[in-house]
LONUDREN-352390 format. One record per atom (N, C-alpha, C): y, z, x. Coordinates in pm, whole numbers, plus 50000, padded with zeros to 5 digits. Atoms other than C-alpha are relative to their C-alpha. Layout:
REM residues N
YZX
...
END
This chain:
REM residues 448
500384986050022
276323694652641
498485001249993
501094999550003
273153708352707
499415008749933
500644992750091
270763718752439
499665014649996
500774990449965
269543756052468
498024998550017
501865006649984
265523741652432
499944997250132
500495008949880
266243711952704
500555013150119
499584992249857
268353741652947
498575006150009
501344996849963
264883760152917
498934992450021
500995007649880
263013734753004
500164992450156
498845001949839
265333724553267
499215014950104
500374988049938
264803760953412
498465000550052
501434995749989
260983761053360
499394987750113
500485009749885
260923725553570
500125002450137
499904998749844
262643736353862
499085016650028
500374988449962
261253769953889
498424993550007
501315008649918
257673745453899
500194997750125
499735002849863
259233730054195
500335007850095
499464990949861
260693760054386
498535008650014
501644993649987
256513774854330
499944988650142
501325007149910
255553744754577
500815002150098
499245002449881
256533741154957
500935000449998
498254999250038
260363753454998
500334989550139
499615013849884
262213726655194
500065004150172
500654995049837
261963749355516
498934999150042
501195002049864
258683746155576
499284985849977
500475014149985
257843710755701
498425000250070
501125001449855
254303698055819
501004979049981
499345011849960
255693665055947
499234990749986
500695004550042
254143639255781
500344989949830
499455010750078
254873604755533
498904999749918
501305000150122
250693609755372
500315003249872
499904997550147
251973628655090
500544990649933
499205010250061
254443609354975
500134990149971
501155018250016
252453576055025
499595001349873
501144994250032
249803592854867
500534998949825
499164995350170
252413602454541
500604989249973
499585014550027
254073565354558
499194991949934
501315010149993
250653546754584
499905002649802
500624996950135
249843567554255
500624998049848
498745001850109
253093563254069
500184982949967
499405017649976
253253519154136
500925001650080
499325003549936
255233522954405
501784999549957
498925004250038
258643525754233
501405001050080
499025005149892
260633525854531
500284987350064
499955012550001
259763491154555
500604993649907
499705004550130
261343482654218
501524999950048
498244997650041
265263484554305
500514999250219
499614996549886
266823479454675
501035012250011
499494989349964
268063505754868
501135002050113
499615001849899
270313518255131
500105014549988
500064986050002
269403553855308
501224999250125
499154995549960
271373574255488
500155012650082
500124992549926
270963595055804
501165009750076
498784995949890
272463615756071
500055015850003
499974982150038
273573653056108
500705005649967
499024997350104
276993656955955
500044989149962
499625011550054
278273636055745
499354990949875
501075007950066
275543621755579
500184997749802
499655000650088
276343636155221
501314991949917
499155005150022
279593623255208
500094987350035
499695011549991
279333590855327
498964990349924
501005000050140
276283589755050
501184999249846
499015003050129
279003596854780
500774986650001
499355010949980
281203571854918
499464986349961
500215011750037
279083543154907
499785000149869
500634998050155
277623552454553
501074994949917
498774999050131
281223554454417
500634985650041
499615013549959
282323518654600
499074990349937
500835010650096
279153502454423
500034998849871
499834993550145
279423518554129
501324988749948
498905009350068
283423501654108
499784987450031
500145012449985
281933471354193
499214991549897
500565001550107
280113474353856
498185001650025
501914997050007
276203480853987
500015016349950
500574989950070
274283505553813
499355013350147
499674998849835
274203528254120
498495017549978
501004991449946
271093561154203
500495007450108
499944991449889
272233587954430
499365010950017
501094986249940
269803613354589
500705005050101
498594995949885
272173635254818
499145018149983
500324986349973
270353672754918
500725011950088
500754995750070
270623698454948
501005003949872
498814995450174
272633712154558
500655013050054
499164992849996
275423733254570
499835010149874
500384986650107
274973751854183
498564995449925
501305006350076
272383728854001
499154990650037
501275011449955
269203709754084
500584984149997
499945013550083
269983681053867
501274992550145
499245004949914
272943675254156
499504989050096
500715007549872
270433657354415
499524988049898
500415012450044
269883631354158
500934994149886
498725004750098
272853611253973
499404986149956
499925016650055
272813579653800
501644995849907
498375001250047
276383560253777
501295008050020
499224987149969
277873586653934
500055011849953
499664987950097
277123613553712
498205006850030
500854999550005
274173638453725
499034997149906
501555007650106
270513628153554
500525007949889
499474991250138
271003637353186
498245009949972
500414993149970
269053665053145
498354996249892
500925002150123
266283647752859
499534991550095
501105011749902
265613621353135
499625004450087
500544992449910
264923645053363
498675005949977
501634995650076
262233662853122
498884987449996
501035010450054
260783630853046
499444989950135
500475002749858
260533622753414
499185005350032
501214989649944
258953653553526
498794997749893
500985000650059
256873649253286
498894992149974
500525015949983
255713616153315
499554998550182
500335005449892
255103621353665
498945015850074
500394985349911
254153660753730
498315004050026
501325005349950
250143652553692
499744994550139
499965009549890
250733629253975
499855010550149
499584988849883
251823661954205
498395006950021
501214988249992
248533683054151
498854988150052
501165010449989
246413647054189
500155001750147
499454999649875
247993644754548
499475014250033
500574991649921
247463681054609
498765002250021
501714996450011
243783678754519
499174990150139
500395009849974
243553649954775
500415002550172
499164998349856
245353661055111
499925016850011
499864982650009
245183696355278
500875006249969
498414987950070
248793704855223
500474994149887
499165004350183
250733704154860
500974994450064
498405006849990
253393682854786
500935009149990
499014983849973
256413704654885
500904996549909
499054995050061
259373708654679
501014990650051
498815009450010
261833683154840
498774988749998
500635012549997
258893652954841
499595001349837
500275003150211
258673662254393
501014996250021
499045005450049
262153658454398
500184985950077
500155010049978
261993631154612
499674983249921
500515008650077
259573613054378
500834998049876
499475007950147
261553620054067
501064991449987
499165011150028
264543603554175
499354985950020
499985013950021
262593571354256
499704997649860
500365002550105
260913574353945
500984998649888
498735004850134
264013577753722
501104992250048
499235019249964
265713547253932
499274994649945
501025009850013
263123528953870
499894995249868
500155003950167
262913537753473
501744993649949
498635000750024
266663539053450
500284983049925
499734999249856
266863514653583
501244991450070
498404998749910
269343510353873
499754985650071
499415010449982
270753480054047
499515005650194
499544992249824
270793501954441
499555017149977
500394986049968
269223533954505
500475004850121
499514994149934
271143552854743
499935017050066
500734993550007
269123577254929
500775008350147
499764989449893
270413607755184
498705008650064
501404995449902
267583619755424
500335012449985
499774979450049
266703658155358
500365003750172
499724992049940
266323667855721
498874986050121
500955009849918
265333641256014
500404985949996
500175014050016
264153609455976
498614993549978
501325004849971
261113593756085
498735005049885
500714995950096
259043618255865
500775002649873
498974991050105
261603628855596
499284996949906
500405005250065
260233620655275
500664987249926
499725015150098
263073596255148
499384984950115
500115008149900
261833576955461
498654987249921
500855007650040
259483558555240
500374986749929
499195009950075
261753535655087
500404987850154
499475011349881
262593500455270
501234993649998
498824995450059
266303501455272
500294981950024
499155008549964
268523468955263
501075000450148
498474997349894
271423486755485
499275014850061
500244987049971
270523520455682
501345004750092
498944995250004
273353538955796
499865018750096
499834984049957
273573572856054
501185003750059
498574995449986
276413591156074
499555006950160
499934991449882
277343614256378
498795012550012
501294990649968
273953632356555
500645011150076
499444991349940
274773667356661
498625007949985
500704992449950
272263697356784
499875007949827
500854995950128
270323711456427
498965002449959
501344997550017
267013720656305
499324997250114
500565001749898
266023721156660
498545003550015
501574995549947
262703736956601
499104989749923
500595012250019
261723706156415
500274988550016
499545012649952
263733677356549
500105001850186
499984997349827
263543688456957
501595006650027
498664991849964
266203708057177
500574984850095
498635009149987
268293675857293
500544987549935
499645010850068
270293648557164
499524989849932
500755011849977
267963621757274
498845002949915
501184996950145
264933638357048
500235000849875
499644999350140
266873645256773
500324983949977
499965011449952
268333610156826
498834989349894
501165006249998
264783598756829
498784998349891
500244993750158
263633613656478
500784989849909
498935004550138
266683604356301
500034978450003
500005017649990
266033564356451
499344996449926
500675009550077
263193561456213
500084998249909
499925002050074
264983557055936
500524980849987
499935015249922
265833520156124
498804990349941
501255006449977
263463494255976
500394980850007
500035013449923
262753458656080
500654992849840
499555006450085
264783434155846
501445008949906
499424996050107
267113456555717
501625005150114
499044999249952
271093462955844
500445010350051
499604986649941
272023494256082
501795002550029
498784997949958
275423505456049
500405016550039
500444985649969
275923535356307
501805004650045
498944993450016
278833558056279
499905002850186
499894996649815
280613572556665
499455007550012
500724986449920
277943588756865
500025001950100
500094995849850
277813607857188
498834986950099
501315009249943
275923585557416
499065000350037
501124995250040
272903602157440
499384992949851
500225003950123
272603595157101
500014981149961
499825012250024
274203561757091
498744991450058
500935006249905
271833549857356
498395000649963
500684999750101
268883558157146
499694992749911
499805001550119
269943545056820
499834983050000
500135018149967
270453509157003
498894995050032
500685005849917
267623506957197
498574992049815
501165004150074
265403512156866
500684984149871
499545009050025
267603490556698
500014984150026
500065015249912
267353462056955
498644999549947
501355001750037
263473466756908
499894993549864
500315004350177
263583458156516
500884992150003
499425007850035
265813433356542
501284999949939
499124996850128
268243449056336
501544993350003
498015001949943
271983434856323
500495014649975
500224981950006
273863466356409
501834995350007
498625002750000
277503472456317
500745018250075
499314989949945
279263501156546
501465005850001
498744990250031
282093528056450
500864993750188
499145000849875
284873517656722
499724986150089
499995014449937
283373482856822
499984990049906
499605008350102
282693463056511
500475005549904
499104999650049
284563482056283
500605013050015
498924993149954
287303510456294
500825002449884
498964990650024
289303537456150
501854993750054
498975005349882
292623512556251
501475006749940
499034989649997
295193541156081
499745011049904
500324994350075
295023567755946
501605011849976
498804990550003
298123593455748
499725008349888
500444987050102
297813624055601
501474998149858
499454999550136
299053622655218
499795011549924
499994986650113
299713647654932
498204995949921
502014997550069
295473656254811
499594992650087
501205010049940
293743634555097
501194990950123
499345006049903
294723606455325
499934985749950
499315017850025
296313566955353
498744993850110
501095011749896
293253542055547
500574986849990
500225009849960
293393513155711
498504998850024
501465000649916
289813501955774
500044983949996
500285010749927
288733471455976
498334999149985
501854998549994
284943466055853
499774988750070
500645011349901
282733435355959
500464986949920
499305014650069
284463409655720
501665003349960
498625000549980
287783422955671
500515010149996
499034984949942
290723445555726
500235004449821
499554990550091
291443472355420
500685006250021
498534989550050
295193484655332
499815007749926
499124995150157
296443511755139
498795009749921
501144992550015
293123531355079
500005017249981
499634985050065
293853562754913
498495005749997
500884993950009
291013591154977
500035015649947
499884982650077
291153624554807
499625008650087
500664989049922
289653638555099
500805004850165
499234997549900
291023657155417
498964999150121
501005000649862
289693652255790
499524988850040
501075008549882
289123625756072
498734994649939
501395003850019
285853628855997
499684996949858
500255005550144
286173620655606
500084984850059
499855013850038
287443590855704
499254989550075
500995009049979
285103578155933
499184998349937
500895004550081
282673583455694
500334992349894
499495009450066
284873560755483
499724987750084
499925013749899
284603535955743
498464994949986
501565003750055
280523538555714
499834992649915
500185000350128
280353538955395
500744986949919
499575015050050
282413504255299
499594990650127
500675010249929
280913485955610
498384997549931
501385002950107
277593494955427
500284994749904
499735005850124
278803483655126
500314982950069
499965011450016
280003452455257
498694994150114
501505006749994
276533444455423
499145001349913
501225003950182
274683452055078
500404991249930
499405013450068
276873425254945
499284984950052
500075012649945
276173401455184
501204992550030
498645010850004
278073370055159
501085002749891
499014996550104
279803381154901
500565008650030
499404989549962
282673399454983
500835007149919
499314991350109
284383428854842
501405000849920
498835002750046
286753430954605
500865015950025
498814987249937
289993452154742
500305014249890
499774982450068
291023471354416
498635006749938
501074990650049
287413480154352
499915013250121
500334990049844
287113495654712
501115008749950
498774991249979
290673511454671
499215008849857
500294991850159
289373527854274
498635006250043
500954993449881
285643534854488
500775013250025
499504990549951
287643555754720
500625010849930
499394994050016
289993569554501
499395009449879
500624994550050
287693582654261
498755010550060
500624989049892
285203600254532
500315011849987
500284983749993
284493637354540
498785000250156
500964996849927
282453654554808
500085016050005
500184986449990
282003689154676
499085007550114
500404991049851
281693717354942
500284994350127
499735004749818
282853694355243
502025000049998
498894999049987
286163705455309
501084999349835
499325002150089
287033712054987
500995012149899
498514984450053
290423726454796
499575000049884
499934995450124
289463744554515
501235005749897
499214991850021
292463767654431
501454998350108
498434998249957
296263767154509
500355010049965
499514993749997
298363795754585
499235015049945
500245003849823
296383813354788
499224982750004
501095013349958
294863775454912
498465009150039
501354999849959
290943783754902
499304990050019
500705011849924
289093758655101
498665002250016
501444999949976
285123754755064
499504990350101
500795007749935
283243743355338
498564997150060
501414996849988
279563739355380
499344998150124
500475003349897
279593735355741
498515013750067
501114995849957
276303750455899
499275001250144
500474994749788
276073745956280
501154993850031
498954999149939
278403740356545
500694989749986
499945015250053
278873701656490
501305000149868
499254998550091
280283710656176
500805006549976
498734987449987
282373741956223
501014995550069
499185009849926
283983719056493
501254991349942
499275010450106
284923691856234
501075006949925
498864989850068
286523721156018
500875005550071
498484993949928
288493733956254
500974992550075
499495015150004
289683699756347
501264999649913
498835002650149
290973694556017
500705009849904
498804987950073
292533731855959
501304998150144
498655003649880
294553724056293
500904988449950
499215007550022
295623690756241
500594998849916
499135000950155
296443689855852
500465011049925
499414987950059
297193723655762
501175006150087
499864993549924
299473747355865
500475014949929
499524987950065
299103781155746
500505014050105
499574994249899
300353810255875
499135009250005
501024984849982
297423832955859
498604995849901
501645004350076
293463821055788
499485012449961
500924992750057
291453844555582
498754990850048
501005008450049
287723832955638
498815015549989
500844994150053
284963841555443
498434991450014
501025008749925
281633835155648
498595005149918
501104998050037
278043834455555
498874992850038
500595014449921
275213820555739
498395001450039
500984994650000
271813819055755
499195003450129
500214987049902
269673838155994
498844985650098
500175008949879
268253803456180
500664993550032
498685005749976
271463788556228
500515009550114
499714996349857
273443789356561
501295010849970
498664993050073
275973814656364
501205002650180
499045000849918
277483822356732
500684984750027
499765010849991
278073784956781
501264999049906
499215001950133
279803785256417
501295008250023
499024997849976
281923810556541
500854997250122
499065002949908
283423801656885
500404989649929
498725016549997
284553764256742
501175007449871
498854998650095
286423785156437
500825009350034
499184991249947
287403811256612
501615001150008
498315003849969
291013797156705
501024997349877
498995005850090
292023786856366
499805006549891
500134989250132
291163819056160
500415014650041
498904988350032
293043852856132
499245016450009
500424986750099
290773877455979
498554991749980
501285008250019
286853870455934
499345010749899
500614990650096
285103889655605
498704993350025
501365004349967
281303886255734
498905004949869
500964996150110
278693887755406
498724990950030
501455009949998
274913866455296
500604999949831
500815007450178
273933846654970
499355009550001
501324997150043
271633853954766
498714997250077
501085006749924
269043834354965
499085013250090
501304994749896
266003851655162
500444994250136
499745003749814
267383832055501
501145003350035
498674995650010
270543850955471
500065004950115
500004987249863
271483870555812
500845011049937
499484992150050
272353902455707
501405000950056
498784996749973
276003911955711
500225007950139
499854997649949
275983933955916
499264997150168
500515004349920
273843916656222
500924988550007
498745011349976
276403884956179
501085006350055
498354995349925
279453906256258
499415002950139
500375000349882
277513916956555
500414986750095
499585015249963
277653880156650
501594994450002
498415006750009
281093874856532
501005011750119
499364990249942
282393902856747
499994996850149
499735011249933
281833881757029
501094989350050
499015009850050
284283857356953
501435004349965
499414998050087
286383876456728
500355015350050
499684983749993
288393912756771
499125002249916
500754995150086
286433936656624
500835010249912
498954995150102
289413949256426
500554988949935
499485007550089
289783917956266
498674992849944
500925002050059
286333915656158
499395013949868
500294991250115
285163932655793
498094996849953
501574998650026
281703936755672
500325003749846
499694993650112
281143931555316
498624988549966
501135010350013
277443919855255
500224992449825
500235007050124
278173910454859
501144989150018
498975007450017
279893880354825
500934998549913
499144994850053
281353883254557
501455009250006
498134989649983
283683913354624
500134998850166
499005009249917
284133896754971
500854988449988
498935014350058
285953864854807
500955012549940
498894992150143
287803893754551
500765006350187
499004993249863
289013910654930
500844992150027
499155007949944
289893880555064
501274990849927
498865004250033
292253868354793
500335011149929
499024992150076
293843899054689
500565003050181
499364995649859
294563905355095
500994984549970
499015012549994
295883865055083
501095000449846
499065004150112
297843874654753
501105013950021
499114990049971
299383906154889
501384997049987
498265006149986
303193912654761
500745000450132
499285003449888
304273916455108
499964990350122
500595013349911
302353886355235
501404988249993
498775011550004
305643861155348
499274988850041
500725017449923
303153834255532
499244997949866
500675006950078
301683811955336
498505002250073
501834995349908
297473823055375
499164990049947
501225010650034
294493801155347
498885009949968
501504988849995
290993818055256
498844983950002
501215012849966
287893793455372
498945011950022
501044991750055
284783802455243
499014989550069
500865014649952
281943787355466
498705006750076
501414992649956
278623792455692
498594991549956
501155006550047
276083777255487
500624991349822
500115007050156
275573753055135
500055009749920
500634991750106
273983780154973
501285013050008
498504997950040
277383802155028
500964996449942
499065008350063
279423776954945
499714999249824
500385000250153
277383773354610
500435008549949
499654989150078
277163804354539
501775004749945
499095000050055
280953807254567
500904994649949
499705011050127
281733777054370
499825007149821
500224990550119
280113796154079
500875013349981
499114988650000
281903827954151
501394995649936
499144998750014
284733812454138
500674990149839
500285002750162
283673791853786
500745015149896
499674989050069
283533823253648
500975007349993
498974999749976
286443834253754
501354992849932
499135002550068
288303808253612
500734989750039
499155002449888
289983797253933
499054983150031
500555016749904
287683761153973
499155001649849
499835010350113
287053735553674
498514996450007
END
């Protein structure tokens, strides 16, 4: 429980950090963050690491390993961006978020350090390279056994890119922040490779070959041993179960039965497949023990990625954000669901490929209630349905810019007494939707 004092100073820290550089605007560039390392001792040097790239996926196959080290008994650091309701989310220790006194006594111990740096370089330290710093800094004090670090947006420049990982790890590259990673594969690709460094283990999830072809070449260059989704190890069954699914996985030292995941979708489980091949190259020679992996897995969360909040109506949060990802979701409302009538409740921000988002969901939703977050990069409601109207009848599209009493539409329409199909409502578009209606639905009552 958190104090009323420490919540206000909680408040008064991040509202420091959301004053500097907001994580949209990048100058592309590793100086600062040197610059704020150099000044701190380096405490990303204090604890090995293993980051974690790519363009879906990335978060979740970040939890995964965290929670597989964790049952393996290490003291475990996860940095995972961007937060769904609270800051403190992008930085856990042991699986749990920072406690909120070590957080004060972090920032505090380090927030001089920020203004020294800005006095020293033309641009301020932005707002994801503080938080950046504080999780090394409270690994470091903690301290942790494995720091386990998720790239904000990229690679090459990102800011966790400063760390020299043991294992590096990129999930599936798909078309995203194109106006700062380039408009094709092979550039984005080409970004996200430099999280690759010489001496340290590349295990790369299935990519298009554009991508793939990339990922190897820089790979071959550094030497790296490189373990590949579908050649050295494999997804070798997979069955949908009551809350999640049954794995087989085939890593680079041995086969795993019986692997219970709480989570739904293909694509969960390749990132299961990542995510314990990394693990068993941070081991090394030492290989893993089975019921830690199986208690790992079965303890995993990955709030906002395909996730069931609420039974009867089923409300499904998903934080997908470009087409890549709307894809994946509609994947895994085809194959593992089958309702008889999708509610979705979209929201999306106004540089996002929102038409993209809607042709791949198009097919596997009913009814579309178009709103914005809170957020400033919101696309207004009514300019999204424009877009969705496209795609979508325009008698089965609603306009309801508050979110709020668009979630209250969409489950009193999915709770209707003359409703006989069983309805789904998926709430998705962006993080910062998804957050927001995580909280909504706190309050509510309806999610724990």
């Amino acid at each position: 429980m958190i104090s009323a004092e420490d919540r206000e100073r909680l408040g008064a820290i991040e509202k420091a950090l959301l004053s500097r550089w907001p994580e949209t605007r990048i100058q592309p560039s590793l100086d600062r963050i040197s610059l704020l390392c150099d000044a701190l001792g380096s405490p990303q040097l204090s604890y090995p690491t293993i980051h974690i790239g790519g363009t879906n996926g990335k978060t979740s196959t970040t939890r995964f390993i965290d929670s597989i080290l964790f049952a393996h008994g290490l003291r475990t650091g996860r940095f995972t961006s961007p937060h769904l309701e609270d800051f403190r989310e992008r930085i856990c220790i042991n699986g749990e978020l920072i406690d909120a006194q070590e957080l004060i006594f972090n920032y505090n111990d380090i927030a001089t350090y920020f203004d020294f740096v800005d006095s020293k370089l033309e641009n301020p330290i932005s707002f994801f390279e503080a938080v950046t710093a504080l999780a090394l800094a409270a690994f470091s004090e903690h301290p942790v056994d494995v720091g386990i670090f998720e790239v904000g947006m990229g690679g090459a420049w990102d800011a966790t890119n400063i760390i020299q990982p043991a294992v590096s790890v990129i999930t599936p590259i798909g078309m995203d922040h194109m106006e700062y990673l380039g408009n094709s594969i092979e550039e984005i690709a080409s970004t996200k490779a430099g999280i690759l460094k010489a001496g340290s283990y590349a295990v790369l999830s299935s990519q298009v070959p554009e991508a793939a072809k990339v990922l190897l070449a820089r790979a071959a260059e550094l030497n790296n041993d490189v373990a590949r989704e579908g050649i050295e190890f494999e997804v070798m069954s997979r069955q949908v179960a009551v809350g999640g699914q049954l794995l087989t996985i085939r890593g680079i030292k041995d086969v795993y039965s019986d692997i219970f995941l709480p989570l739904h979708g293909k694509h969960q489980a390749s990132n299961a497949a990542a995510a314990l091949v990394a693990a068993e190259a941070f081991f090394g020679d030492q290989p893993l023990d089975l019921e830690a992996v199986k208690a790992g897995f079965a303890s995993a969360t990955s709030p906002g990625r395909f996730e069931i909040v609420r039974r009867d109506p089923t409300v499904i949060l998903d934080a997908a954000h470009n087409p890549h990802g709307a894809r994946t979701l509609a994947n895994t409302m085809q194959e593992e669901f089958t309702f008889g009538r999708v509610i979705a409740v979209v929201g999306v921000f106004a540089d996002k490929d929102a038409a993209g988002i809607f042709e791949e969901i198009k097919d596997v939703i009913d009814g579309v209630i178009v709103t914005q977050s809170s957020s400033p990069r919101a696309m207004p409601a009514e300019e999204l349905a424009k877009l969705a109207c496209k795609y979508i009848e325009a008698e089965r599209i609603f306009i309801e810019p508050d979110l709020r009493t668009a979630m209250a539409k969409a489950l009193a329409d999915a709770n209707h007494p003359m409703e006989e199909e069983s309805v789904g409502v998926l709430i998705t578009g962006s993080v910062i939707t998804v957050g927001e209606a995580r909280a909504i639905l706190k309050q509510l009552k309806d999610l724990k």
